[in-house]
C-alpha positions as CSV (number, residue, x, y, z in Angstrom):
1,X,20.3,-11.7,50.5
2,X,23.6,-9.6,50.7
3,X,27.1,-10.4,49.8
4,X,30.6,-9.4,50.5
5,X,32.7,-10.9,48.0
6,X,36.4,-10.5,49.3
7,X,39.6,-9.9,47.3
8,X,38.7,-10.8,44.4
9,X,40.2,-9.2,41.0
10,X,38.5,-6.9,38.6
11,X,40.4,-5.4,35.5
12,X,41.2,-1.2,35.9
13,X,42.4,0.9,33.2
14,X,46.4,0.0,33.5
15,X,45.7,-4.0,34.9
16,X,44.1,-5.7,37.7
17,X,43.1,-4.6,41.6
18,X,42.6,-7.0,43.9
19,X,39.5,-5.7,46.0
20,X,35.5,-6.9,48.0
21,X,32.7,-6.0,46.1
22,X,29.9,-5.8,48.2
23,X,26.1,-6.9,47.0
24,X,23.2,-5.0,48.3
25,X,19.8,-5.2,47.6
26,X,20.5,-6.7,44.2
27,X,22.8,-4.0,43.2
28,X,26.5,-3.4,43.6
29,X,26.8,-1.2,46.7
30,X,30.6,-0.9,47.0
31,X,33.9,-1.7,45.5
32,X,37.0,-1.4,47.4
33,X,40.2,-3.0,49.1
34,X,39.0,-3.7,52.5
35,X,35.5,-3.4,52.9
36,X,33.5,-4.2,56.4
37,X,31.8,-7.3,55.6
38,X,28.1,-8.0,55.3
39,X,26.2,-10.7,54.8
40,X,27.3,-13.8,53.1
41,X,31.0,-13.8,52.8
42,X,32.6,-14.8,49.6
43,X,36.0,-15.8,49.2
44,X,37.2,-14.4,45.9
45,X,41.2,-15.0,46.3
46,X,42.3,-16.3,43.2
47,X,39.3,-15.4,41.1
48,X,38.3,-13.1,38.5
49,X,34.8,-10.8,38.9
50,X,33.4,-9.7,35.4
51,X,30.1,-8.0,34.5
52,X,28.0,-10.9,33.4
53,X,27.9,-11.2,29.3
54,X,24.7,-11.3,27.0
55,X,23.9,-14.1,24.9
56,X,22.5,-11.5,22.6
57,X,20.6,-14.0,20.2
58,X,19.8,-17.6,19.8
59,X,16.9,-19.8,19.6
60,X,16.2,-22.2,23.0
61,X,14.0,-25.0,21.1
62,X,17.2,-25.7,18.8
63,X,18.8,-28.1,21.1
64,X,16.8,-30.9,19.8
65,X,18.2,-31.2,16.7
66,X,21.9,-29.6,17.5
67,X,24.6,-32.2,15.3
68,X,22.1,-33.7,13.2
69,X,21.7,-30.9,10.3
70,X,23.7,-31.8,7.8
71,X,26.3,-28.9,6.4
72,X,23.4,-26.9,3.8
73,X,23.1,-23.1,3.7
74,X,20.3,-21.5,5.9
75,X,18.1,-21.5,3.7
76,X,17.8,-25.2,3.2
77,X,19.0,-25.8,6.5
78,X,15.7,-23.5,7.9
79,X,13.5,-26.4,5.7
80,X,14.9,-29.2,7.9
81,X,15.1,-27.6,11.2
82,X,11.1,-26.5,10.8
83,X,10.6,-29.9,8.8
84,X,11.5,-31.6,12.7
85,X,10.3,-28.9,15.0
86,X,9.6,-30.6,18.5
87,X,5.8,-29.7,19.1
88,X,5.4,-30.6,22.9
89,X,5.8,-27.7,25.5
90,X,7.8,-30.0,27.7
91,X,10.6,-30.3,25.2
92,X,10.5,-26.7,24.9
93,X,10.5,-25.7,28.8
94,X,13.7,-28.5,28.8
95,X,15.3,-27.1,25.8
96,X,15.3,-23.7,27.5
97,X,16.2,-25.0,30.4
98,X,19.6,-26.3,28.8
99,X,20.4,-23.1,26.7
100,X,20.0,-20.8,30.5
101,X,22.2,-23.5,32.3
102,X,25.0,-24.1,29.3
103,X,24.5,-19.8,28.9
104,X,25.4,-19.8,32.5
105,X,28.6,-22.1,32.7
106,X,30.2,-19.7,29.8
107,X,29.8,-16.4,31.5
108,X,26.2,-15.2,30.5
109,X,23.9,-14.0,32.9
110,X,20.9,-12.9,30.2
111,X,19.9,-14.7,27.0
112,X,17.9,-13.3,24.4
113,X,15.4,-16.1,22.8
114,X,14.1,-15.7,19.8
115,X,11.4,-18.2,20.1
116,X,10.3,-20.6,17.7
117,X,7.0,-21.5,18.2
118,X,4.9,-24.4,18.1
119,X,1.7,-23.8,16.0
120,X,-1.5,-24.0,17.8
121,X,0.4,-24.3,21.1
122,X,2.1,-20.5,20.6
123,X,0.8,-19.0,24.1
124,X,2.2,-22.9,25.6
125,X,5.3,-22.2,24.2
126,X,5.9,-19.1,25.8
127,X,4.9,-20.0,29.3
128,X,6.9,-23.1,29.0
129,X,9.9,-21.1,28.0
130,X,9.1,-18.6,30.9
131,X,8.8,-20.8,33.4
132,X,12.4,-22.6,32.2
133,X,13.9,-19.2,32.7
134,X,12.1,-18.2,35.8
135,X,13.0,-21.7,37.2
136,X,17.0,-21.0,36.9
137,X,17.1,-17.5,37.5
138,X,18.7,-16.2,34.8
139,X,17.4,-12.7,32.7
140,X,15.7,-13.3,29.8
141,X,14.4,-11.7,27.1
142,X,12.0,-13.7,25.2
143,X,11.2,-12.8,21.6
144,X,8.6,-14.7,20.0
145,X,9.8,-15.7,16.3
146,X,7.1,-14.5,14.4
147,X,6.3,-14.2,10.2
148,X,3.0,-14.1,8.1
149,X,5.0,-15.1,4.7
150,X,5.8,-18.9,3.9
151,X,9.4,-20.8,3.8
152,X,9.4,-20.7,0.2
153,X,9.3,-16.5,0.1
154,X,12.2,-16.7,1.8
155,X,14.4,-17.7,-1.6
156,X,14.6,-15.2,-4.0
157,X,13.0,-15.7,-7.4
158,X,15.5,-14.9,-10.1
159,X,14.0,-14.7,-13.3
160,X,10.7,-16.7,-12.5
161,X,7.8,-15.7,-10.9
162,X,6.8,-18.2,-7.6
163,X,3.0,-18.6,-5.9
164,X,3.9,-19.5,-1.9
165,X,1.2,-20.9,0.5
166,X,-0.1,-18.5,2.5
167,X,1.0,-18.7,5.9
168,X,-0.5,-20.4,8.8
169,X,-1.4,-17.0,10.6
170,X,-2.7,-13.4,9.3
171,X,-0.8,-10.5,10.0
172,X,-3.5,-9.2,12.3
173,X,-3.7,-12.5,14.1
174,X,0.1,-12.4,14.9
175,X,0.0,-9.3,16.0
176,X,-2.8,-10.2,18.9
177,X,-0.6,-13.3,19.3
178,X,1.9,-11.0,20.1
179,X,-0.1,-8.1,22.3
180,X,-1.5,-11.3,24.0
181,X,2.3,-12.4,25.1
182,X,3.5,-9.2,26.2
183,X,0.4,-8.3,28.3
184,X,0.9,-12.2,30.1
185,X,4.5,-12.9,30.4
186,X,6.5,-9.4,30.0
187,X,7.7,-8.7,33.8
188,X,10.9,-6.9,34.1
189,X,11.1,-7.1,38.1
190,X,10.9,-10.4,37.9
191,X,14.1,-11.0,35.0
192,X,11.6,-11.5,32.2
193,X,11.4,-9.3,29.3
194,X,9.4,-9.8,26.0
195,X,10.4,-8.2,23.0
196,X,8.5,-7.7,19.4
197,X,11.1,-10.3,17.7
198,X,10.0,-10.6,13.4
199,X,11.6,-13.4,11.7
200,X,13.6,-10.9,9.4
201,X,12.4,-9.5,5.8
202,X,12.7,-12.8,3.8
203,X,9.6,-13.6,5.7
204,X,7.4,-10.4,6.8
205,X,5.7,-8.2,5.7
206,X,6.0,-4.7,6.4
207,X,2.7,-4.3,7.7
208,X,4.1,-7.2,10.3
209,X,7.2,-5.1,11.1
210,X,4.6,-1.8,11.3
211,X,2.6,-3.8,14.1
212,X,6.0,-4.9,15.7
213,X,7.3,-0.8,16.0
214,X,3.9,0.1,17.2
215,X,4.0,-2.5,19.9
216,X,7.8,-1.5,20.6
217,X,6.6,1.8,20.9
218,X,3.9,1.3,23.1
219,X,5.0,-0.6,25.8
220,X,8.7,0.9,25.4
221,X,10.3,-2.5,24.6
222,X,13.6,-3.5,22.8
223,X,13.2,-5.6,19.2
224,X,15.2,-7.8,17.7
225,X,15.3,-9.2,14.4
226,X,17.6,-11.2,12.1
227,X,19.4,-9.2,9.0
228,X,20.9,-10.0,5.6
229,X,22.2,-13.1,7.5
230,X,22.8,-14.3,3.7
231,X,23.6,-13.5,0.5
232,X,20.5,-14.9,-0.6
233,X,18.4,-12.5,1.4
234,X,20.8,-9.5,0.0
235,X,19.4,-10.7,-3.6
236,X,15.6,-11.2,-2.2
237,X,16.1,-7.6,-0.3
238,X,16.7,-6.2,-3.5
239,X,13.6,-8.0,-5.1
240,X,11.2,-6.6,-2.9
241,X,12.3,-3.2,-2.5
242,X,15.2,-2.0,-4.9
243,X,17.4,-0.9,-2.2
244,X,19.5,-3.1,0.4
245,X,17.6,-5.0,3.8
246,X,19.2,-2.0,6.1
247,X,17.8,0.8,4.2
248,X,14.4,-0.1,3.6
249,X,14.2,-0.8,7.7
250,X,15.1,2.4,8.1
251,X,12.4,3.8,5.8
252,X,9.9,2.3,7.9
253,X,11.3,3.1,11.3
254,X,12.7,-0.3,13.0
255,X,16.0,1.0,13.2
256,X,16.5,2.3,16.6
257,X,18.8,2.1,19.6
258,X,16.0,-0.2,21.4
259,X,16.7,-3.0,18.1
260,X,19.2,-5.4,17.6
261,X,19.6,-7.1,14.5
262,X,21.2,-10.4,14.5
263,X,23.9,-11.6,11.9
264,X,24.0,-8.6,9.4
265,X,26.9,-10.4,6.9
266,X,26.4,-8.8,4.0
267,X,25.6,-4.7,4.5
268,X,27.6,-2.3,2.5
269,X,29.4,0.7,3.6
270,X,26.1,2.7,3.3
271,X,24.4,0.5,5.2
272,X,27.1,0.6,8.4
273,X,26.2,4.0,8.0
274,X,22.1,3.7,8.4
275,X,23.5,1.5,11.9
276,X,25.6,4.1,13.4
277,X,23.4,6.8,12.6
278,X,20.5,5.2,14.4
279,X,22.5,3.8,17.1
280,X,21.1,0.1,16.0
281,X,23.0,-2.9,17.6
282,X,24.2,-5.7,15.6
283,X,24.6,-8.9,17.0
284,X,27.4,-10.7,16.1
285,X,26.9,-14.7,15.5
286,X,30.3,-16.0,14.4
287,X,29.8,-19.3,14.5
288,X,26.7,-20.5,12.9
289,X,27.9,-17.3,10.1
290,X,30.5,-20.2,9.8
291,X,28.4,-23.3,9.9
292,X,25.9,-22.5,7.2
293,X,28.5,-20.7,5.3
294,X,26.8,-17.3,5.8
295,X,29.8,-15.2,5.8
296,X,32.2,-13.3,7.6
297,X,30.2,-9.8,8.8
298,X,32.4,-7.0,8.7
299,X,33.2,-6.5,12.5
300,X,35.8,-4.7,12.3
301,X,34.0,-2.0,9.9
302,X,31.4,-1.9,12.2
303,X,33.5,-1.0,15.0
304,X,35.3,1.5,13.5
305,X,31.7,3.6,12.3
306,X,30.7,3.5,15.9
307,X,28.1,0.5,15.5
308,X,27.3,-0.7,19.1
309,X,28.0,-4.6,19.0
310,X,27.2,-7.8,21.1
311,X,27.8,-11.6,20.8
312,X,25.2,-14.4,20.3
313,X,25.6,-18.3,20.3
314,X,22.8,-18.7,18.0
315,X,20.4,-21.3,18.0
316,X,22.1,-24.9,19.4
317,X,21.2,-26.7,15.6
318,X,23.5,-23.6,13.9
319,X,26.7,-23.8,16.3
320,X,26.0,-26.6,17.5
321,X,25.9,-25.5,21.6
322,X,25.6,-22.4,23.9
323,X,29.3,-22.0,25.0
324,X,29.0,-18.1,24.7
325,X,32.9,-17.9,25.5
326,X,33.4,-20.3,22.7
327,X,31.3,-17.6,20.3
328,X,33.1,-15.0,21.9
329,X,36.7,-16.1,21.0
330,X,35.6,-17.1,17.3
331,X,34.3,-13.6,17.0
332,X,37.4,-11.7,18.3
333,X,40.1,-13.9,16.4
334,X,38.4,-14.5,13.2
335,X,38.4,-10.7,11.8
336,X,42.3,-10.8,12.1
337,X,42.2,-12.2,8.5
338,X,40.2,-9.4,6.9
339,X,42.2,-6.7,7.9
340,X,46.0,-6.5,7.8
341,X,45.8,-3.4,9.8
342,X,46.4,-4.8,13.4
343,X,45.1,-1.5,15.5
344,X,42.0,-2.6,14.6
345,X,42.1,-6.1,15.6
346,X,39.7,-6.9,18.9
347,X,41.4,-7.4,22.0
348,X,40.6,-9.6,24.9
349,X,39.4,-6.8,27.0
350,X,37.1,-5.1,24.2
351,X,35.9,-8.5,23.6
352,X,34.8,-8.2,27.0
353,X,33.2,-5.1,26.9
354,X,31.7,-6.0,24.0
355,X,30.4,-9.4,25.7
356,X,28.8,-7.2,28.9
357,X,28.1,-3.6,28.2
358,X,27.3,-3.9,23.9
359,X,24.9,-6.8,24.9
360,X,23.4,-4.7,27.4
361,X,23.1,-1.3,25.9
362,X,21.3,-3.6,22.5
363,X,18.8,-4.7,25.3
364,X,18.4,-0.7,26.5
365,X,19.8,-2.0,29.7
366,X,22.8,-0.2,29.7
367,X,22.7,2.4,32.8
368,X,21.7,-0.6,34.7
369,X,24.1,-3.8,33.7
370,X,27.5,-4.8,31.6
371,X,30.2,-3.4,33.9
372,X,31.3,-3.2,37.4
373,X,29.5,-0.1,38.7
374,X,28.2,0.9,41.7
375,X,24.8,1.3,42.0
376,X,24.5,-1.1,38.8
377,X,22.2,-4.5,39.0
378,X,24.4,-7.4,40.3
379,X,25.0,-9.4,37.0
380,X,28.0,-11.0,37.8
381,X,30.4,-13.7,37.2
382,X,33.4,-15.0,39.2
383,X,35.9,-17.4,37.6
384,X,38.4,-19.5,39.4
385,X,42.1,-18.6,38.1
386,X,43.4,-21.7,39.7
387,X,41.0,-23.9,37.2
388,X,43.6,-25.8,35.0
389,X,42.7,-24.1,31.5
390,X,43.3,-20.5,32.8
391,X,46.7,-21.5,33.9
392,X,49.4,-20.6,34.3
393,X,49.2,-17.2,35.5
394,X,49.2,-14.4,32.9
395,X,46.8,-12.2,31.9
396,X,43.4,-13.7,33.1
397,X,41.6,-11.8,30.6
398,X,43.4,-12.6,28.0
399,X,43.4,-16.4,29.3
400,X,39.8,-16.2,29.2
401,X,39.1,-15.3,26.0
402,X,41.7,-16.3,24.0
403,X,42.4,-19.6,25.6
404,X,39.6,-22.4,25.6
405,X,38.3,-22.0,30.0
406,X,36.6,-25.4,30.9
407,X,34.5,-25.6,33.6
408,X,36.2,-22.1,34.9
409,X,32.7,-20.5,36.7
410,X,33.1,-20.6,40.2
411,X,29.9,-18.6,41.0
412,X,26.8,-16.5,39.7
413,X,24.9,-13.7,40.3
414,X,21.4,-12.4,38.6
415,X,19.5,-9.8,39.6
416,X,21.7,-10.1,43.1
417,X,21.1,-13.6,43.6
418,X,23.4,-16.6,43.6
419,X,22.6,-18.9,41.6
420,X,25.3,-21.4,41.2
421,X,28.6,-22.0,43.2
422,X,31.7,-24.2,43.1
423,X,30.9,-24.0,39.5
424,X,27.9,-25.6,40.2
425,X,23.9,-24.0,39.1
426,X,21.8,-24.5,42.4
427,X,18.5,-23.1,41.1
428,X,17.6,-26.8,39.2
429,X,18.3,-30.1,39.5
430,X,21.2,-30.5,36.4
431,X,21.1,-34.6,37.3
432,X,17.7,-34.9,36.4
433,X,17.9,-32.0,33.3
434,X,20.3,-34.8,31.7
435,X,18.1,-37.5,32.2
436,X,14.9,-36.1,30.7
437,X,17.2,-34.6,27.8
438,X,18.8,-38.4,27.2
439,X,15.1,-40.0,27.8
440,X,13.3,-37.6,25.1
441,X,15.6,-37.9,22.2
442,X,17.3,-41.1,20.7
443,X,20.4,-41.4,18.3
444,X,19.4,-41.2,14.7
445,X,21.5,-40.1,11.4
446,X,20.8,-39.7,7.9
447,X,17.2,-38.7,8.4
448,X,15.4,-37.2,5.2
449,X,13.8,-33.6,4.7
450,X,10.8,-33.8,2.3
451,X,11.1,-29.9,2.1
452,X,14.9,-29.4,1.9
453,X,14.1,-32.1,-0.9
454,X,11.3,-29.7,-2.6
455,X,13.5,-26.4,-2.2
456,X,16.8,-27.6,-3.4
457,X,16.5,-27.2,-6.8
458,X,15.3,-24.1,-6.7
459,X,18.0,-23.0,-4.5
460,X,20.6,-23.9,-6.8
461,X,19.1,-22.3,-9.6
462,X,18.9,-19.0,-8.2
463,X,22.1,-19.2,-6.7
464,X,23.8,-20.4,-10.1
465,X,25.0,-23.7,-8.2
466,X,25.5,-27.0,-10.3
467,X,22.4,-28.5,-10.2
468,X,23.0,-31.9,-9.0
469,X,21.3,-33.1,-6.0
470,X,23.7,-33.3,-3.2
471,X,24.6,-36.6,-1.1
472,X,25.1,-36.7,2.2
């Protein structure tokens, strides 16, 4: 279906035009005051049209256990959130369901997943998680979370010398697990992408992240990976190979400008370097950096060496939701406090930009979404400027991401199709999303990790924390 949307505003160089944008076989076809109209007319007087953004990383299954985790570092917080992994393919096709609708309502018209899966039920998984994603209509990129090291090889050693279980897959059968999913699910036309998506070097090997570049290479896909989220996994980088988490990925050739590496906290100065120079993206998590007490990354550094960047929720258990303009606000505001220097500080329309076009150039997508071009797939949003939180009238971008917009989405498009109007999703049924979402979970508090309980100790002592057990 076609659409005229009709003056509706969209930011140029010096401020805002007020203009139609017409959609044509699921690509903009033209943008200008007074268009003739074609098919469905759109009124978009009083709204704002932006390229849709890209939840550039989180994990879907998450939502189950989002406010629960009590405040631990990730490491410990990883052994309770796997300790209570849901393990039924429903919960995982309604978990995904609620990360693409709450991704939607907050300006994101693509997600990346990086799936956890449910062992013995991997291929389930997937589908389920598909089908969630098909089922709204929003772009996905799926990336199966996959390792072949245990939890505990995650933590670095120190001074002593630790035997970990071996995990519950070989390398070799991951990597069909993963040839399997690609040749199944990956289906671009359709909105669904898979991507080659290793847990991160605390817990792969490198002939894991060898099958994974192969596999990239192959079937020309993006990958994704977390990076140095921590400072424990700076320490357990240097461990393994003498040299920092960034380099050694270089060495063996995951750095690219088809990867996107989430968190990256604690790089040096060289290591920025090894980003720019292979045109890597980094994602930028603010929020769960904050909640697990990762770190600030060094945004602003980043920006300033040329390092393509994009925003990411995380999973729902680290934030603890998927308001992407929520993440999007934390991570223009919060670098203000680690430089004094204020030309470097993000503003609300590089925040933006950053939101759209980073997320889509990380996802090699970027001659075909992340701005208002012609000719460009028809990701968009429209916001209503008369919604109570992006009032009164100033700037609108600047109201939208500096402010705190509540229920400000008027409409949706993926792919050139609308999806949700009058602030509404229209693919699903939302009514009966809550219900099975309320019906599947129950309150609870204080529950008890028999691995956080195992690890602690440890954690502390290579850390050099006090080792008293912590209360909660």
């Amino acid at each position: 279906m076609d659409f005229t949307i009709q003056n509706t505003l969209i930011p140029v160089h010096h401020g805002y035009e007020t203009v139609d944008v017409q959609i044509r076989d699921r690509r903009i076809a033209a943008i200008s005051p007074g268009l003739e109209a074609a098919g469905t007319i759109v009124d978009g007087r009083n709204k704002l049209l932006l390229p849709g953004f890209v939840n550039a990383h989180t994990h879907s299954s998450e939502m189950w256990q989002r406010g629960i985790i009590p405040p631990v570092p990730l490491e410990l917080w990883l052994a309770e959130l796997y300790d209570f992994v849901p393990l039924d393919p429903e919960q995982i096709y309604l978990s995904a369901l609620g990360t693409g609708v709450e991704t939607l309502l907050s300006g994101g018209t693509s997600v990346v997943d990086h799936l956890v899966l449910i062992p013995g039920q991997e291929m389930e998984t997937i589908a389920a998680t598909v089908r969630a994603y098909r089922e709204i209509g929003i772009r996905a990129f799926v990336g199966p979370l996959i390792q072949d090291e245990s939890l505990s090889a995650g933590i670095p050693s120190g001074a002593n010398q630790h035997n970990h279980e071996p995990y519950v897959r070989s390398t070799q059968e991951t990597l069909a697990l993963l040839q399997d999913a690609v040749r199944t699910f990956h289906c671009p036309e359709e909105g669904i992408h898979l991507l080659p998506a290793p847990t991160g070097i605390q817990l792969c090997s490198d002939a894991l992240f060898a099958g994974c570049i192969e596999l990239s290479d192959r079937h020309n896909l993006c990958r994704h990976t977390h990076l140095l989220e921590t400072r424990a996994q700076q320490m357990l980088a240097q461990e393994k190979y003498g040299c920092s988490g960034v380099e050694h990925l270089k060495r063996i050739g995951f750095l690219g400008s088809r990867t996107s590496l989430a968190h990256c906290v604690w790089l040096n100065d060289a290591d920025i370097g090894f980003l720019a120079e292979t045109r890597s993206t980094v994602v930028h998590n603010p929020l769960s950096n904050l909640r697990l007490g990762s770190g600030i990354a060094p945004i602003l550094k980043y920006r300033q060496a040329g390092v393509n960047l994009a925003f990411g929720c995380d999973g729902a258990a680290s934030n603890d939701s998927q308001d992407l303009l929520e993440a999007i606000k934390m991570g223009t505001i919060l670098h203000n406090v680690t430089d004094s220097d204020y030309h470097h500080w993000i503003t609300p329309r590089q925040a933006v930009e950053i939101a759209a076009l980073g997320g889509a150039t990380g996802l090699g997508m970027a001659d075909q979404l992340g701005s208002l071009t012609v000719g460009k797939q028809a990701d968009l949003v429209l916001y209503d400027l008369t919604n109570l939180s992006l009032l009164p009238r100033t700037d609108p971008i600047g109201l939208l991401i500096l402010g705190r917009p509540i229920q400000a989405v008027d409409s949706i498009w993926v792919r050139g199709e609308r999806i949700a109007s009058d602030g509404k999703v229209t693919t699903i049924d939302l009514d009966q999303l809550r219900r099975n979402l309320f019906d599947r979970s129950q309150w609870t508090a204080n529950r008890q990790s028999a691995t956080v309980n195992h690890l602690e100790a440890r954690y502390r002592s290579v850390m050099n924390l006090p080792t008293q057990k912590i209360s909660f």
